[in-house]
C-alpha positions as CSV (number, residue, x, y, z in Angstrom):
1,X,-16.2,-59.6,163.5
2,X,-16.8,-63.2,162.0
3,X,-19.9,-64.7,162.8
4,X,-20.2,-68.2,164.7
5,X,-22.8,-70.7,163.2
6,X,-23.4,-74.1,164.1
7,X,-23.6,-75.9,160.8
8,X,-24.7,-79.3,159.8
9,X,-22.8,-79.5,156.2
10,X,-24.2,-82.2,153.5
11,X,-21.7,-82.7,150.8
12,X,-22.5,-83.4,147.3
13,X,-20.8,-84.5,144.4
14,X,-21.5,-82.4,141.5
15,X,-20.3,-81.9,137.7
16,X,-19.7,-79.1,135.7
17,X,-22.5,-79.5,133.3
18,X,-22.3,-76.0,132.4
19,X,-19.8,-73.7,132.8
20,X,-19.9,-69.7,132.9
21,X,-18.2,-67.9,129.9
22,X,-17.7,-64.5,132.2
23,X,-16.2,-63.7,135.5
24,X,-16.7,-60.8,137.5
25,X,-13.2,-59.6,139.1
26,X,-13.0,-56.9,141.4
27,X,-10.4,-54.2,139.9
28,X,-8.1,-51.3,141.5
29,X,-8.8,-53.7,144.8
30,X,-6.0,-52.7,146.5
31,X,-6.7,-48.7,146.0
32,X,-9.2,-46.6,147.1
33,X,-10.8,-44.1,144.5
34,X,-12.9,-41.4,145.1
35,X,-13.0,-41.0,141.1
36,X,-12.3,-43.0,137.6
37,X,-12.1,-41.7,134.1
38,X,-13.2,-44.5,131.8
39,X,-12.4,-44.1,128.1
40,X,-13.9,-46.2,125.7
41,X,-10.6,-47.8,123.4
42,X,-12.8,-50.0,120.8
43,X,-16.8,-50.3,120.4
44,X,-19.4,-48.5,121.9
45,X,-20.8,-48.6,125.8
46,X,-24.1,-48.1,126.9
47,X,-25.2,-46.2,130.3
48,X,-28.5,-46.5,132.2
49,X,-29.0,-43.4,133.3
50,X,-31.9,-42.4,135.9
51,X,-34.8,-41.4,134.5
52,X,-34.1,-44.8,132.3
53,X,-32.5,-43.0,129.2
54,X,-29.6,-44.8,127.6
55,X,-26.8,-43.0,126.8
56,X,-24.3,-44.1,124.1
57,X,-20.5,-43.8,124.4
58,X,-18.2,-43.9,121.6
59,X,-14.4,-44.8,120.8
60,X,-12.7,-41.7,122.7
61,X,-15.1,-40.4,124.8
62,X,-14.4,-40.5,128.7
63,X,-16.8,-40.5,131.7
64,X,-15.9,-39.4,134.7
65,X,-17.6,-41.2,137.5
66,X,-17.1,-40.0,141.5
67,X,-18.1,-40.7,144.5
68,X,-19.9,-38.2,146.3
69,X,-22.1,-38.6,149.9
70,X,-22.6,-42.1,149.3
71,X,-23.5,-42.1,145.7
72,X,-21.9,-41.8,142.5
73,X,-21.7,-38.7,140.0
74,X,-21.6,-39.5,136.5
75,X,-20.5,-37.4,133.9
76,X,-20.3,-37.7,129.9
77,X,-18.4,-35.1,127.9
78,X,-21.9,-34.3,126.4
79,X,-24.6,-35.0,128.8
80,X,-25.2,-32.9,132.9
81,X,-24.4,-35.8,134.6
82,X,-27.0,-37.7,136.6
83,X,-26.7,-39.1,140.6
84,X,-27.5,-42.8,141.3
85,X,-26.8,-45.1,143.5
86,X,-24.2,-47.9,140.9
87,X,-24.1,-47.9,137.4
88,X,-22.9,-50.2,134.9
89,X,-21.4,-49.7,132.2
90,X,-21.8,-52.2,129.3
91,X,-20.2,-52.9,125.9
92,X,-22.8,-53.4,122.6
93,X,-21.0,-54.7,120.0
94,X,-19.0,-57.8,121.5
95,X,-15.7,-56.4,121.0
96,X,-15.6,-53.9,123.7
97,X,-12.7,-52.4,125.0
98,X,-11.6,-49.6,127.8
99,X,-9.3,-47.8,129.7
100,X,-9.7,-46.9,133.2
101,X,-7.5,-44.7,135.2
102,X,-8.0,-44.4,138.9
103,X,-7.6,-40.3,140.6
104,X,-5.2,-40.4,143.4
105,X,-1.7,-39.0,144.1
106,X,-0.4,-41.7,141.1
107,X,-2.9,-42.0,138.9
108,X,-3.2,-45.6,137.2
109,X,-4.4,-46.3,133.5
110,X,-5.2,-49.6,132.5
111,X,-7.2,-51.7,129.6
112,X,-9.9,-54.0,130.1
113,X,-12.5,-55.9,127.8
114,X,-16.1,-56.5,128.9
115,X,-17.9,-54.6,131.1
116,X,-17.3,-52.5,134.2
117,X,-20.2,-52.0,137.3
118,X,-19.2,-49.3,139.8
119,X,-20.8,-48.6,142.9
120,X,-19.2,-46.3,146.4
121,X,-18.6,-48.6,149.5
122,X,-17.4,-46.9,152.7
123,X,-14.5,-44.3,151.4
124,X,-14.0,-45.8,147.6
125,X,-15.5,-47.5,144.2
126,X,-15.8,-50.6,143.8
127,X,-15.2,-51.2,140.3
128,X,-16.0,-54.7,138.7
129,X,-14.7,-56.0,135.7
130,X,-17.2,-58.1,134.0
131,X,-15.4,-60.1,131.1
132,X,-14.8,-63.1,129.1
133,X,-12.8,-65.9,131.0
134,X,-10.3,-67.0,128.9
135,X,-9.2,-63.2,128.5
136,X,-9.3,-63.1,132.2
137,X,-6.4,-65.9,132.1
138,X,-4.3,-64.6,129.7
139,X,-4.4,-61.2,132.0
140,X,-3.5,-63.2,134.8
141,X,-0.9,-65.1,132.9
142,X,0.7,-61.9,131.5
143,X,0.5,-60.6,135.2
144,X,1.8,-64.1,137.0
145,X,3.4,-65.7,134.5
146,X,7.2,-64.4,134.8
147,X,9.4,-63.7,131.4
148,X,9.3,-66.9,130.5
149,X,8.8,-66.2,126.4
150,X,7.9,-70.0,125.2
151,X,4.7,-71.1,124.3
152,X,4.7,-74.5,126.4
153,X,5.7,-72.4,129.5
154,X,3.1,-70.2,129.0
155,X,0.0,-72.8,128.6
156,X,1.6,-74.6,131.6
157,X,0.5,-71.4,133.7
158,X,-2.8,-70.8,131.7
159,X,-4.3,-74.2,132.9
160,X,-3.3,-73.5,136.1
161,X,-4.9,-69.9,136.6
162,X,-8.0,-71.5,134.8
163,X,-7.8,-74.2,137.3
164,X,-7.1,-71.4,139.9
165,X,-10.2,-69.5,139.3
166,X,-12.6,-72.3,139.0
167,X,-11.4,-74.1,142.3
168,X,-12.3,-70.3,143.8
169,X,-14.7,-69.5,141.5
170,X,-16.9,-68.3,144.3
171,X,-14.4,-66.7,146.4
172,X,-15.8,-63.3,146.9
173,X,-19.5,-64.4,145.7
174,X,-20.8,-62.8,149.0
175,X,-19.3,-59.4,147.7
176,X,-20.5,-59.3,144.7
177,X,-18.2,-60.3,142.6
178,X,-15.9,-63.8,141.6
179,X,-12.4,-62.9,142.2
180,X,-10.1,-59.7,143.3
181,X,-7.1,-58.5,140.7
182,X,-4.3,-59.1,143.6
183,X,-2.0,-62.0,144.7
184,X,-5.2,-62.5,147.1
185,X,-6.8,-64.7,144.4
186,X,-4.8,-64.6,141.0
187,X,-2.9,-60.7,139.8
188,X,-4.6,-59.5,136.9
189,X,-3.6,-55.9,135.4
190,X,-5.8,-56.4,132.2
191,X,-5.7,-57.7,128.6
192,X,-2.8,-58.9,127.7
193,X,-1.0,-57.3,124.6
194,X,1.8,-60.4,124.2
195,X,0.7,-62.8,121.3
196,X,2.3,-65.8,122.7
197,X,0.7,-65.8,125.5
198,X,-2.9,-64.9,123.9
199,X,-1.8,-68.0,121.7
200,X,-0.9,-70.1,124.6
201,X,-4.6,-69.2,126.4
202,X,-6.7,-70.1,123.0
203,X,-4.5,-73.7,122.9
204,X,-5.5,-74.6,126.2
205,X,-9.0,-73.7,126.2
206,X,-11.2,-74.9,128.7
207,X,-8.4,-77.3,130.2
208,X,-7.8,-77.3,133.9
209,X,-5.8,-79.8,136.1
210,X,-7.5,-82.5,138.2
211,X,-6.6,-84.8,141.3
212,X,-7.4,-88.4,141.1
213,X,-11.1,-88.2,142.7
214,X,-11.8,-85.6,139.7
215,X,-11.6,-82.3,142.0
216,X,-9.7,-79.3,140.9
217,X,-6.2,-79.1,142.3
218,X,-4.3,-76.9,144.3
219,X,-2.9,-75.3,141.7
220,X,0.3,-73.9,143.5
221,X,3.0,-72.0,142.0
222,X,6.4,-70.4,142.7
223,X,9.0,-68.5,141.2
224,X,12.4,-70.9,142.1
225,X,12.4,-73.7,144.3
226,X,16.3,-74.1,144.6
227,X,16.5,-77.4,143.6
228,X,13.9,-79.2,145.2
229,X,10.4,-78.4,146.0
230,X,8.4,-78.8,149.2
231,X,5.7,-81.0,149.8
232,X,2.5,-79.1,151.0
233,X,2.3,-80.1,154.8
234,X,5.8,-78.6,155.1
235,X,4.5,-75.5,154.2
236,X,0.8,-75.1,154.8
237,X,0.4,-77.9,157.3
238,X,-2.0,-79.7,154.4
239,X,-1.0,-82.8,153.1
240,X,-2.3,-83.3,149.6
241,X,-1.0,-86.0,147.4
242,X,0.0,-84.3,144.2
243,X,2.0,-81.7,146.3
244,X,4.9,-83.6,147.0
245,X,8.6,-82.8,147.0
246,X,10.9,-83.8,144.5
247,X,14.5,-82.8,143.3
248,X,14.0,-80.2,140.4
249,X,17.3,-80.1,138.4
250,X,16.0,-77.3,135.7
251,X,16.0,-74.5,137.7
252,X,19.5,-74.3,139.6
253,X,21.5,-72.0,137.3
254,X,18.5,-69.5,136.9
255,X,18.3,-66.3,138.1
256,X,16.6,-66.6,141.8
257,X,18.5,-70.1,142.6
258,X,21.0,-68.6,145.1
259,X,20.6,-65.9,147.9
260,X,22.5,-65.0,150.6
261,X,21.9,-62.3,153.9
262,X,24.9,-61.6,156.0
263,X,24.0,-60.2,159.6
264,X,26.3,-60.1,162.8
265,X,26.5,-62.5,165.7
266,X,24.6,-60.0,167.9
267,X,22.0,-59.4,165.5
268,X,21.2,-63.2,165.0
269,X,21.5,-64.1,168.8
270,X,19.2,-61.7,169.6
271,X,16.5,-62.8,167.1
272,X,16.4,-66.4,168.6
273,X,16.0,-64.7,172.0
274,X,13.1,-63.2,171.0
275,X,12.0,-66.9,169.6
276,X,12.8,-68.4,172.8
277,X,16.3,-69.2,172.7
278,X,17.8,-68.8,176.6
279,X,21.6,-70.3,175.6
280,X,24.4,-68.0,175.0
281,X,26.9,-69.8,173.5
282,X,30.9,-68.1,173.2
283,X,31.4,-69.9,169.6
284,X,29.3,-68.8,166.9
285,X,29.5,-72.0,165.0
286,X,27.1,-73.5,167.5
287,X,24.6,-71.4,165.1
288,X,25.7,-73.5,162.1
289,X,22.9,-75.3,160.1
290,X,23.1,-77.2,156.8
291,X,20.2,-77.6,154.6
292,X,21.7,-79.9,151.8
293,X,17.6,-80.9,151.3
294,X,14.6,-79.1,152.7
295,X,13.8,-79.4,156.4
296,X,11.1,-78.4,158.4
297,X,12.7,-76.2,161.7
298,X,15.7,-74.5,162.4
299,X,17.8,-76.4,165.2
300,X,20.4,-76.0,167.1
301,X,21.7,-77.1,170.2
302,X,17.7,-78.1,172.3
303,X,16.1,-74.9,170.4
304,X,14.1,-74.7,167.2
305,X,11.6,-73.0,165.3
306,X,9.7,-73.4,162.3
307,X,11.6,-72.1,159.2
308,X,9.0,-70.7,157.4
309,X,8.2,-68.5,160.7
310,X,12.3,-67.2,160.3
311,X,11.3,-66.9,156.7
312,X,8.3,-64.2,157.3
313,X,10.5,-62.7,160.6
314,X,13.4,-61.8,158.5
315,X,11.9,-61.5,155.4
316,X,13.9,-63.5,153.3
317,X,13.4,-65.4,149.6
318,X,12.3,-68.9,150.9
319,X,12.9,-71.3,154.1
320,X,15.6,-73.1,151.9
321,X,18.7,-72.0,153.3
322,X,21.9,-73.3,155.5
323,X,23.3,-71.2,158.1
324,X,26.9,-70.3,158.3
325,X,29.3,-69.0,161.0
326,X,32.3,-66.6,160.0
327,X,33.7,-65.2,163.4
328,X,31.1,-63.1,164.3
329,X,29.2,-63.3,161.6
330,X,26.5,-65.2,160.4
331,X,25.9,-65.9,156.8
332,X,22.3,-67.3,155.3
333,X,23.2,-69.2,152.0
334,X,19.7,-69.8,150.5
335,X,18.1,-71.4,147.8
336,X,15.2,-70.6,145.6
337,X,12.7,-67.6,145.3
338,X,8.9,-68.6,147.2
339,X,7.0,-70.8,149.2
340,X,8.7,-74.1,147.1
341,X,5.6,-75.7,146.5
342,X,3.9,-77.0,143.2
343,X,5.2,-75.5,139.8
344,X,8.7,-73.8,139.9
345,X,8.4,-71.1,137.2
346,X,12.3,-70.5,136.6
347,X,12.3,-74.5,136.6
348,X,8.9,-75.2,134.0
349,X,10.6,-72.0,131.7
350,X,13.5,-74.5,131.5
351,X,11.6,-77.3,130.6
352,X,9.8,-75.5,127.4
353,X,13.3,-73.7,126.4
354,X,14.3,-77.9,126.5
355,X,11.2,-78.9,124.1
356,X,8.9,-80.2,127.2
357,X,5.5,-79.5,126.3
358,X,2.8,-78.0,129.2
359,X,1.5,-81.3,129.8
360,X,4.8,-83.1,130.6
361,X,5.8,-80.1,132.6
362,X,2.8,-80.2,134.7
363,X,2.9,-84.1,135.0
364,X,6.7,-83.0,136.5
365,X,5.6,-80.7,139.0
366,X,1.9,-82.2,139.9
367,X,2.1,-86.0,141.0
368,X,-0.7,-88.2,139.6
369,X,-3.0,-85.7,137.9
370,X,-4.9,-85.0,134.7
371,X,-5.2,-82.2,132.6
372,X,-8.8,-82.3,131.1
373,X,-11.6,-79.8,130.4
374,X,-13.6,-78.4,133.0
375,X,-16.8,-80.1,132.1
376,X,-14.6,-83.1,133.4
377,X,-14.2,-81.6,137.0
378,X,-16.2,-82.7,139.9
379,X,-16.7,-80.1,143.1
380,X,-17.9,-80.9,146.5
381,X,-20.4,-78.5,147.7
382,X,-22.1,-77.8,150.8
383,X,-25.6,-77.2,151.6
384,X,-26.4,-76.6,155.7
């Protein structure tokens, strides 16, 4: 149960004058092993074990490390295995790679670079990546990014998982670790084998987007905002002046621009009920509502509600959507893929297929901001 502290909070400007070259991201987050094999791909690892020997693992060799009454077992194909309470297991050479596959009923094999510290929490591992940033990104971007296949798409959505991560850099500081690998902070499956984007990540080092005052943005992103995109309040109830609305004319004729549910009469009436709605109406067009450009609720007749509540009630693709009568039935004609706010994916892959480069497609989705290196940015930080 949270906690309830009375706080008096100082803020302070601060710059970047240094900025950390690893990140520590929490890996199989969503899973809960009881065991990993780890296989060294490239390089060699080193182990502490108990008694304060080192052991060396090479390309090929796998440890198996388990959980077991609170501790972990670790076992090398050559050594007896030792007990202890975490262990970390770190690369030598600078160019380390390995695969990790998590036990369970689907087991799951994966590549990382960097490092990896394990140690058992409740009824799993916890298993943290420990790697170089910028690889970090293009992982993320690989994972995030969509099928967009040009360059200039792909930087676009570097800068903003680098400004992602350093905006919520110490997200998860409290457990141990920067960030986790699900939609929770940024996906991230590990390295990323696609070239372009490895390119994209190198020609956009460092570079993150800022607001006005210098802070790190927002950095939102969608897949397809059907046209137009929605300004933050609408969404999130925070107003921030670079996440406005705008007509979007690049993304209409892609792939998650149109959507449509068809449910009956009966169906429909009694989900307002449940929201509150106490009419019964004989004509079914009294349910008819036209979205030609985003709104914020649902009306009709005296009743309302919030359409990104209908949105997460009936599951559907976005709160962009017009409501259409046909006897008794009820057809939802939407528009766009997401929340609609900040960078529409389908919409920036458009842009670079159309020879916009990443900074004019940011500048397009991101009102008055600058795309600068990190050492630029300015945080607020509190101290009680």
């Amino acid at each position: 149960m949270e906690r309830l502290k009375t706080l008096i909070l100082v803020f302070l400007t601060v710059t970047y004058t240094s900025v950390s070259a690893q990140v520590k991201i929490r890996i199989f987050s969503t899973q809960t092993p009881e065991s990993v094999v780890f296989s060294v791909t490239e390089g060699k690892y080193e182990i502490d074990t108990f008694n304060g020997a080192k052991l060396i693992v090479g390309k090929g060799e796998p440890v198996i490390i388990a959980r077991s009454s609170g501790k972990l077992v670790v076992k090398t194909r050559d050594s007896k295995g030792f007990i202890c309470d975490s262990v970390i297991l770190q690369g030598t050479t600078g160019n380390d790679f390995f695969s990790l596959r998590a036990n369970g009923i689907n087991p799951v094999r994966q590549t990382y670079s960097g490092d990896l510290k394990c140690f058992p929490d409740l009824e799993t591992i916890v298993l943290i990546n420990i790697c170089d940033i910028e690889k970090y990104i293009a992982g993320v971007v690989m994972a995030e990014g969509g099928n967009g296949k040009n360059v200039e798409y792909f930087k676009s959505q570097a800068v903003i998982a680098r400004t992602y991560l350093y905006k919520y850099f110490d997200k998860h500081s409290s457990d141990g670790y920067n960030v986790c690998d699900n939609t929770h902070c940024q996906a991230f499956n590990g390295l990323s084998p696609d070239t372009i984007i490895n390119k994209a990540v190198m020609e956009t080092l460092g570079q993150v987007i800022l607001a006005k005052d210098s802070t790190l943005i927002i950095s939102a992103f969608h897949s397809n905002c059907g046209g137009e995109t929605a300004s933050s309040e609408d969404v999130w109830l925070i107003s921030q002046p670079y996440l406005k609305g705008k007509n979007d004319p690049y993304c209409t004729s892609s792939r998650n621009a149109a959507w449509d549910i068809r449910m009956s009469k009966a169906e429909w009436l009694l989900y307002l009920k449940k929201c509150g709605y106490t009419e019964s109406p004989q004509d079914s067009s009294a349910f008819s509502f036209i979205q030609k450009s985003r709104l914020v609720d649902y009306k009709t007749g005296a009743f309302s509600i919030p359409l990104r509540k209908m949105r997460t009630d009936l599951n559907l693709r976005s709160t962009f959507f017009s409501v259409v009568t046909d006897g008794d039935t009820i057809l939802l004609k939407g528009k766009g893929y997401g929340h609609g706010v900040g960078l529409c994916q389908e919409g920036a892959m458009e842009m670079a297929k159309k020879g916009f480069n990443y900074r004019q497609i940011i500048d397009f989705y991101y009102f008055g901001v600058m795309i600068t290196d990190i050492k630029n940015a300015v945080i607020l930080t509190q101290t009680p």
